[in-house]
C-alpha positions in Angstrom: -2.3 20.9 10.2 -2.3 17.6 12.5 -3.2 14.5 10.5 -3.4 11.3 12.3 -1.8 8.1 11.9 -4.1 5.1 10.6 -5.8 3.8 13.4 -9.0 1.2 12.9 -11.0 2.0 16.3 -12.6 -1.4 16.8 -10.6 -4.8 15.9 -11.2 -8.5 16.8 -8.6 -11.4 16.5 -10.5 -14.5 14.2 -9.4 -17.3 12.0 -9.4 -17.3 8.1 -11.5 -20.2 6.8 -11.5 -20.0 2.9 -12.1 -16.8 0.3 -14.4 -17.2 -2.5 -13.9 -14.5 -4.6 -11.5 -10.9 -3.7 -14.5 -9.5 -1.8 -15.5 -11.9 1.1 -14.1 -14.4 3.5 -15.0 -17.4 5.7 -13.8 -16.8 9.3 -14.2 -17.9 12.5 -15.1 -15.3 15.2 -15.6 -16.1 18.8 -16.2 -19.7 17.9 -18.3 -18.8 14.9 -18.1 -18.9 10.9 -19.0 -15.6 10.0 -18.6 -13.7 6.2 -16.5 -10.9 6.1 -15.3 -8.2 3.8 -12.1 -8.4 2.5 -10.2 -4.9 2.1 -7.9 -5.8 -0.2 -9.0 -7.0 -3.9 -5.3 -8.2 -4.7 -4.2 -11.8 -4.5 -2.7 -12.3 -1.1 -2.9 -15.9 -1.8 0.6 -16.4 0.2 -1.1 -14.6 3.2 -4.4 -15.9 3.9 -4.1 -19.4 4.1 -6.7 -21.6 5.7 -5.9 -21.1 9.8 -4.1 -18.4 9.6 -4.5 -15.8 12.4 -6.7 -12.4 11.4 -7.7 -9.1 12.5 -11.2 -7.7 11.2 -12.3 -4.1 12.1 -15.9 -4.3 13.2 -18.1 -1.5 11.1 -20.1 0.8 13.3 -22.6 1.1 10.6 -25.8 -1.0 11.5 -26.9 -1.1 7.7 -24.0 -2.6 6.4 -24.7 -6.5 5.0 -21.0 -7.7 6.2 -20.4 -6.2 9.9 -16.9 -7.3 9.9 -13.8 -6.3 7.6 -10.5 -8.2 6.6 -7.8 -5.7 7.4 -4.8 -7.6 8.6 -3.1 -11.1 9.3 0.0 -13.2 10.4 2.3 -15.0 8.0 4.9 -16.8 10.3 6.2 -13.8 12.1 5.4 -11.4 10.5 2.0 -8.9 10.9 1.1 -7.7 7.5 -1.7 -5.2 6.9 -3.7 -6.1 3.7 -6.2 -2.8 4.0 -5.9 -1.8 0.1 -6.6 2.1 1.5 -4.3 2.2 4.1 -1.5 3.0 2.3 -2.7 6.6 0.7 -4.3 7.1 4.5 -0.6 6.8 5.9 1.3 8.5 2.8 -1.3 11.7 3.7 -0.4 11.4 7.6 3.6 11.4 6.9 3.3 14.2 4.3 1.7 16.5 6.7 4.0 15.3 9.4 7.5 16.2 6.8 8.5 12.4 7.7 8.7 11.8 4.1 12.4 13.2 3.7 12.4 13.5 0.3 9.1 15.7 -0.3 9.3 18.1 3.1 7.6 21.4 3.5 4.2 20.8 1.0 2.2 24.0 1.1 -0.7 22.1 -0.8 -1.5 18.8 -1.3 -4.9 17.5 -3.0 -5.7 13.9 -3.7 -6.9 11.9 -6.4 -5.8 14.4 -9.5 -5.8 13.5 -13.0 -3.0 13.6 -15.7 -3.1 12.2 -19.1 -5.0 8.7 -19.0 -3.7 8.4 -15.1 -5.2 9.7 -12.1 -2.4 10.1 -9.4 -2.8 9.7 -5.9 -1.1 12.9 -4.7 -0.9 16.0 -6.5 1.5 18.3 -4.1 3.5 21.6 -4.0 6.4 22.9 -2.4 7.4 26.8 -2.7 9.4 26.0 -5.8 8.5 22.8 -6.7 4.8 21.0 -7.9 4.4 17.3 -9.0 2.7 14.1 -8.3 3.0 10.8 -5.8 1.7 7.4 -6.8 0.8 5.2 -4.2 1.7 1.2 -4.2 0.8 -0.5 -1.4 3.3 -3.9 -0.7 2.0 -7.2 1.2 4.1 -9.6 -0.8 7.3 -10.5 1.3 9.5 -13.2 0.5 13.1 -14.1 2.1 12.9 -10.9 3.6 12.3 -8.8 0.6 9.2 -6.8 -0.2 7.8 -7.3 -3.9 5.2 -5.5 -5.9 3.0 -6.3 -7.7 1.8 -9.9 -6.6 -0.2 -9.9 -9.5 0.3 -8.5 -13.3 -0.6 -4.6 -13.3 -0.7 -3.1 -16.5 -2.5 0.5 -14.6 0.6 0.4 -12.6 2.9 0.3 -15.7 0.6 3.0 -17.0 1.1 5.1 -13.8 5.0 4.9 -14.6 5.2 5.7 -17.8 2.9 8.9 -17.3 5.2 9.6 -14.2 8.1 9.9 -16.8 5.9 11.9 -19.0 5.0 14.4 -16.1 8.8 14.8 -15.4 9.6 15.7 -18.3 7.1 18.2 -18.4 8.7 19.5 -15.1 6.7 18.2 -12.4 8.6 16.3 -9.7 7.3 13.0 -9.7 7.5 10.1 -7.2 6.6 6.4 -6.6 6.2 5.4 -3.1 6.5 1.8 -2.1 4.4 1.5 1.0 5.5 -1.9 2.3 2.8 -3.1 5.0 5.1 -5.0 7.5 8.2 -4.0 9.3 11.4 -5.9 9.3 12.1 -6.3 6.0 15.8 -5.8 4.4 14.8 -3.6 1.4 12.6 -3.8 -1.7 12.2 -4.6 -5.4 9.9 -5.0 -8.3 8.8 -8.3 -8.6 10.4 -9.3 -12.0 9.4 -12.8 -12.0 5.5 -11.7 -11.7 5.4 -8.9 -14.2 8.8 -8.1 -16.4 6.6 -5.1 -18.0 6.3 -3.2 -14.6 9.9 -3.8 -13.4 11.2 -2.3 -16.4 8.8 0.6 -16.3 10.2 1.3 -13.1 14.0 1.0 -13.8 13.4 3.4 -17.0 11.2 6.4 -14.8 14.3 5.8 -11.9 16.4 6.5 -15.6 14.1 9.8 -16.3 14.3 11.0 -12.8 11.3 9.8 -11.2 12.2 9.3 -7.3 11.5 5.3 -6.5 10.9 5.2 -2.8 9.6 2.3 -0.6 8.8 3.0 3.2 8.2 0.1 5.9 5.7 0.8 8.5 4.8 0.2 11.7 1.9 -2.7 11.9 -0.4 -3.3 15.2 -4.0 -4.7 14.7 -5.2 -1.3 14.7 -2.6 0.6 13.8 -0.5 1.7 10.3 2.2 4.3 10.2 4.9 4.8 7.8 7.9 4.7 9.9 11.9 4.1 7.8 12.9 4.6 4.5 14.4 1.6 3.2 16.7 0.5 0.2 15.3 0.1 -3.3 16.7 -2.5 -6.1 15.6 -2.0 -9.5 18.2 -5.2 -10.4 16.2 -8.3 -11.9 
């Protein structure tokens, strides 16, 4: 079954203003301030800094109150999509596609399943295998190394530990590290932003839990998962 790569069918270039709270944004927009949606309830304070260059994806749905949303923006070179859904959307496409080297072949694959006190994004199977995929999406790049979280995350300490539990229960479990930007040099858990996380993830690479972190391809209106690249669990 095709799936198709993320693409965002209508997107405008604008400037970031100022973000009250994680939901809206001040822009300006063909010479305009306008209030926009922000898809992305995380931090991204190193990101959207006042005149920074955007990319909102227009809705097509007359009703909405906000007609434009957040999805991406420039930090010096680099073009980093902040859509918090994007990452699962991609994840889905490269699954289908067996560009995921690690978990080829699926025969099923059902989102959004439930196990212990988590609910995991992917619940897959192969035709000897079954297990579960937890998505992170990555925006935080420094020195040319992609860090998660940006912000302390006990749910994603949580997801790990149940990861480890599902393991050992047999499942083959994964956590994929979907790093919005292309051109960094490899990833790690961001130690000095939560110590909890980073060793939760060291400890389910220990049980057997696969720790994978893919960069992707970034346009205005475009995300695809594109290379594997290397993973440090070192402080």
């Amino acid at each position: 079954m095709h799936t198709p790569d993320l693409e965002y069918l209508k997107v405008v270039a604008g400037v970031f203003l100022e973000r009250p709270n994680r939901f809206v944004a001040k822009v300006t927009l063909n010479g305009r301030e306008e209030w926009v949606h922000v898809k992305n309830t995380g931090r991204c304070r190193e990101i959207l800094l006042p005149g920074t260059e955007i990319f909102l994806e227009e809705s097509s749905n007359p009703r909405r109150k906000m007609r434009y949303s957040l999805i991406a923006a420039y930090k010096g070179d680099y073009l980093i999509n902040i859509d918090s859904q994007a990452p699962n959307l991609a994840v889905k496409s490269a699954l289908k596609k067996n560009k995921i080297i690690e978990i080829p072949d699926i025969t099923l694959l059902h989102p959004e399943v439930t196990f212990a006190r988590s609910r995991f994004d992917f619940y897959y199977e192969q035709s000897t295998a079954k297990g579960f995929i937890e998505v992170k999406g990555v925006t935080l790049e420094r020195d040319g190394v992609a860090l998660f979280p940006d912000a302390p995350t006990e749910r994603g300490t949580r997801h790990l530990q149940e990861l480890i539990l599902a393991t050992r229960k047999g499942y083959r479990c994964a956590v994929l590290f979907v790093v919005q930007l292309e051109g960094v040099s490899y990833f790690r858990p961001n130690w000095e932003m939560d110590e909890k996380f980073a060793r939760a993830v060291q400890e389910a690479a220990q049980a057997g839990v696969r720790i994978l972190a893919y960069e992707c391809m970034v346009t205005p209106e475009k995300l695809a998962l594109t290379n594997q690249i290397k993973v440090s669990t070192e402080r």
